[in-house]
TITORMAR-698381 format. One record per residue: x, y, z of N, C-alpha, C, O in turn. Coordinates in steps of 0.2 Angstrom, whole numbers, plus 2048, in hexadecimal, padded with zeros to 3 digits. Example, Ala and Ser with C-alpha at 12.3 -4.5 7.8 and 13.67 -1.06 7.14 Angstrom:
<sites>
8427E482783E7EA8278427F08278477EF82A8407F58238447FB824840800827843806828
</sites>
This chain:
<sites>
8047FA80080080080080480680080180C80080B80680081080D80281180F7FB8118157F88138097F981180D7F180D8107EC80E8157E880880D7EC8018117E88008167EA7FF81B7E68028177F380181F7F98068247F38058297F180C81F7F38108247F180F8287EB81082F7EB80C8247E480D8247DF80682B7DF8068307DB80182A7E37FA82E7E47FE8357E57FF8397E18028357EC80583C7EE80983F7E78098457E580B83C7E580F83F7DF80C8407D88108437D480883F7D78018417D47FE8477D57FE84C7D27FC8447DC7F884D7DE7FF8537DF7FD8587DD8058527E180A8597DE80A8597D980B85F7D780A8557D18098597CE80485E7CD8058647CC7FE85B7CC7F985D7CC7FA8667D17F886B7CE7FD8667D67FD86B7DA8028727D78028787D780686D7D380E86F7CF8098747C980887A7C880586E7C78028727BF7FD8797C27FE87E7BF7F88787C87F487E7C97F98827CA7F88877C77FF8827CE8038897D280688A7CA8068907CA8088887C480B88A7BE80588E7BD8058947BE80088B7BB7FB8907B97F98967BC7F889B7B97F88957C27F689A7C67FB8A27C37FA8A77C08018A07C58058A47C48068A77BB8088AC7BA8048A27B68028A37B27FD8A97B07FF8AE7AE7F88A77B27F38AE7B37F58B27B67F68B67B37F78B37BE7FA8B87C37FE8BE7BD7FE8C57BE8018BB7B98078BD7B48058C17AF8088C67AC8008BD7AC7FB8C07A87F68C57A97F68CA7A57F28C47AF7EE8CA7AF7F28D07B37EF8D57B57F98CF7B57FE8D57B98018D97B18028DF7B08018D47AC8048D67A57FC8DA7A27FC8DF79F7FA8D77A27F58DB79E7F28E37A37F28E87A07F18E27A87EF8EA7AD7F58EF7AD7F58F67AD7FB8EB7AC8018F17AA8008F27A58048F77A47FD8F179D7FD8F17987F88F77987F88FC7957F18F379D7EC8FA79D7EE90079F7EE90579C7F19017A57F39077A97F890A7A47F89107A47FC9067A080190A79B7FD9107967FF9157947F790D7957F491378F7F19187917F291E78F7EE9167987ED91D79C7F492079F7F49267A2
</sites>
């Protein structure tokens, strides 16, 4: 059973790995596009 446990934990970090990429993805994104709006005014 230590195995499957293991193989499950290491699943869910990626899983954890992909949202926090994304997250910051967007974060990046909508910081880049609001300096882009504040640039025209």
């Amino acid at each position: 059973m230590v195995a499957p446990q293991k193989n499950i934990n290491g699943f869910n970090h990626n899983i954890k790995q992909v949202l926090r990429q994304t997250n910051y993805g967007s974060f990046y994104a909508m910081t880049a596009l609001l300096l882009r709006i504040f640039s025209i005014f």
